[in-house]
ROBA-329075 format. One record per residue (C-alpha): residue in one letter; x, y, z. Coordinates in pm, whole numbers. Example, Ala and Ser with C-alpha at 12.3 -4.5 7.8 and 13.67 -1.06 7.14 Angstrom:
REM ROBA-329075
  residuo      xx      yy      zz
        A    1230    -450     780
        S    1367    -106     714
REM end
This chain:
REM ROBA-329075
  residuo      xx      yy      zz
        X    7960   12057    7524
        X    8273   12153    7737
        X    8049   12297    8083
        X    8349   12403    8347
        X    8225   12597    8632
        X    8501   12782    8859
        X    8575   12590    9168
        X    8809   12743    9387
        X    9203   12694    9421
        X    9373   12763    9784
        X    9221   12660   10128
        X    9378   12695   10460
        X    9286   12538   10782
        X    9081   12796   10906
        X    8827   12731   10568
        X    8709   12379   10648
        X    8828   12409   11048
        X    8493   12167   11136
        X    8351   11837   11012
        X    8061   12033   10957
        X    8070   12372   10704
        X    7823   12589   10774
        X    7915   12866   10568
        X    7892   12911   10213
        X    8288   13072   10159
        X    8391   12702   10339
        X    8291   12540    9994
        X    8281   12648    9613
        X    7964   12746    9698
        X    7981   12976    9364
        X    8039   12700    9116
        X    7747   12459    9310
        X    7558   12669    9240
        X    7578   12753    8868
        X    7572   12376    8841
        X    7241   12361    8984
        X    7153   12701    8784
        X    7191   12473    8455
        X    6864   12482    8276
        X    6891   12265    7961
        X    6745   11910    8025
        X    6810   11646    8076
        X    7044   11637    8318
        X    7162   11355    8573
        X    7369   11346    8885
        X    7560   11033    8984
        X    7566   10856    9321
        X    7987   10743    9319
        X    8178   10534    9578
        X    8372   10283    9472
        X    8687   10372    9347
        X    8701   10000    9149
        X    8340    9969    9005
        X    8279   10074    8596
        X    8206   10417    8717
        X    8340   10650    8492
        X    8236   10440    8200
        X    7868   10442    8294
        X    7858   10846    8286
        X    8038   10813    7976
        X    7799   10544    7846
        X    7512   10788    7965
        X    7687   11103    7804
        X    7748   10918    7485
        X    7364   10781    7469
        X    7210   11087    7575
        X    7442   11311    7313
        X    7407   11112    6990
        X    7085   10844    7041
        X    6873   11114    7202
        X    7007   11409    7065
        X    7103   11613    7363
        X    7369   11787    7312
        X    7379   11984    7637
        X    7352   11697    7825
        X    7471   11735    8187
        X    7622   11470    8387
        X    7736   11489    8752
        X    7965   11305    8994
        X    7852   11271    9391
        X    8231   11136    9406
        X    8247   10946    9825
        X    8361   10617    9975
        X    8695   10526    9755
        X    8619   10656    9458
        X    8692   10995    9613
        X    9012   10943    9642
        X    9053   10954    9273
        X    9038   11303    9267
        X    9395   11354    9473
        X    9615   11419    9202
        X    9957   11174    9246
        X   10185   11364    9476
        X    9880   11343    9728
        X    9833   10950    9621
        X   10244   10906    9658
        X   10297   11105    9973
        X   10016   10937   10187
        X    9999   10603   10042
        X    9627   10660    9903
        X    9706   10308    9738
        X    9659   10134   10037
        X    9296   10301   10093
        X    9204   10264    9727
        X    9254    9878    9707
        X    9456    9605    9487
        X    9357    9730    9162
        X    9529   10061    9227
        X    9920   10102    9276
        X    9872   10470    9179
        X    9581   10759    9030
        X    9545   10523    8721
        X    9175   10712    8634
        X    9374   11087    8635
        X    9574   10943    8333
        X    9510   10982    7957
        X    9574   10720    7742
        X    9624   10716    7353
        X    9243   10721    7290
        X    9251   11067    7399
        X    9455   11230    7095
        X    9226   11013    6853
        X    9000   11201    6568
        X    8664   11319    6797
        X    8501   11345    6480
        X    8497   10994    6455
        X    8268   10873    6744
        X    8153   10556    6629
        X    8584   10406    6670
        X    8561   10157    6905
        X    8915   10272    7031
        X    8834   10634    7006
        X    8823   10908    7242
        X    8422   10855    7345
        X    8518   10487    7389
        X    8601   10275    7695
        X    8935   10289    7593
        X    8904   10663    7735
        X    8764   10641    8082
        X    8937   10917    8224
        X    8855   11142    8457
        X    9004   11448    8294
        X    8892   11333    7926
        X    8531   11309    8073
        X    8605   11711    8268
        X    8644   11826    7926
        X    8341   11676    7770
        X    8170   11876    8041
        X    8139   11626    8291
        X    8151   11804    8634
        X    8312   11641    8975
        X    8223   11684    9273
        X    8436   11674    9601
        X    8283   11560    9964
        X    8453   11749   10248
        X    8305   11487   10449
        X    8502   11229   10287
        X    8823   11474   10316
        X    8778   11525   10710
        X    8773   11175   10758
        X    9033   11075   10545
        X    9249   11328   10726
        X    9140   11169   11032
        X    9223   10800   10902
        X    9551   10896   10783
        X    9634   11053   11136
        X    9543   10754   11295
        X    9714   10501   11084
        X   10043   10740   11148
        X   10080   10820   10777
        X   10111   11211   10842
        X   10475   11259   10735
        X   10477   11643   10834
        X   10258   11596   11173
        X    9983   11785   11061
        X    9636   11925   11262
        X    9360   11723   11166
        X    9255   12087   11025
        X    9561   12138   10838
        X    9569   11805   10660
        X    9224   11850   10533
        X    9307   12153   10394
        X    9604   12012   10260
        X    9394   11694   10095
        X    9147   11956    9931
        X    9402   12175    9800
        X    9577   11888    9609
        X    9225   11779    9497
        X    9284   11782    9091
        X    9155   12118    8848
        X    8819   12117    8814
        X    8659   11958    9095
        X    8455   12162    9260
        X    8417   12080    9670
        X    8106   12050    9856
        X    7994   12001   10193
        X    7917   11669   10141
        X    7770   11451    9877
        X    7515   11264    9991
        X    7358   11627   10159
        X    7375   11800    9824
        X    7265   11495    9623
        X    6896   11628    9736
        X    6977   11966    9626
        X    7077   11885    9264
        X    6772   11638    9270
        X    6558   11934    9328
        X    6714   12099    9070
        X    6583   11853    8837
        X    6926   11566    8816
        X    6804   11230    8797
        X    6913   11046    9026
        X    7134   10745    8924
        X    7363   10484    9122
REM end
């Protein structure tokens, strides 16, 4: 299954001018929403905030388990991506020009979970290697995007890393607070598609029918 809703490229500072959106053009409102529209089951949204915990290897654990042990091949998975782990989905010019290293903790000198390693180019047909591409040796965020795995972006996360950054001085072109959110979610990597927050649309997708999972 490759499942890539449309998120939405260019914001400016007038998009996501609040803490709090209250309009549906201030998000990828579009793309949500086919995500929750998704009607083969089942399907399970995860709860993700540490950048350093085995998180992208449990929803690829899941996806593998629910794909080939339980035969479900339009298996869903989906990221409430907050806390640290958010800050995975900057691409590395964001990581490199405001020192996202020192938010993300030792284990991180750069956007190690946006890279592809060797595993990816391996034969998918094989999905029993142990070094493959559905392996651990793959736990990358972009390698999981095109198994269908969808990401999710909290713009409550992005106004207060904005904020944090301002505060600690590391705001090289003297930004708004407005302007360097919109900045942060424009360099936030293909793909993800931005909410108004996670843990207010984890409910949503639980009514939708996700299982919940932490």
């Amino acid at each position: 299954m490759a499942y890539r809703p449309k998120p939405k490229q260019v914001w400016d500072n007038t998009d996501i001018a609040s803490p709090i959106l209250t309009k549906t053009e201030e998000w990828d409102h579009e793309a949500l929403t086919e995500v929750m529209a998704y009607r083969p089951k089942p399907k399970q949204v995860w709860d993700n905030t540490d950048i350093a915990s085995p998180w992208l290897n449990l929803m690829r654990n899941a996806l593998n388990a629910q794909v080939w042990s339980f035969r479900h091949p339009d298996f869903l998975a989906v990221s409430a991506t907050h806390g640290t782990a958010h800050l995975a989905l900057y691409d590395q010019e964001t990581w490199d020009k405001y020192k996202l290293a020192d938010l993300a903790g030792p284990k991180f000198k750069s956007n190690t979970l946006i890279v592809e390693g060797k595993a990816a180019s391996a034969d998918p047909k094989n999905f029993e290697d142990p070094a493959g591409v559905f392996s651990p040796e793959d736990n990358a965020i972009p390698v999981l995007m095109r198994r269908g795995v969808v990401f999710t972006s909290c713009h409550n996360a992005i106004w207060e890393e904005a904020g944090g950054l301002i505060a600690k001085g590391v705001n090289p072109d003297k930004l708004s607070h407005e302007a360097l959110a919109a900045e942060l979610t424009n360099h936030l990597i293909p793909g993800v598609i931005l909410t108004p927050g996670a843990v207010g649309t984890l409910p949503e997708l639980q009514q939708a029918g996700f299982h919940y999972a932490k």
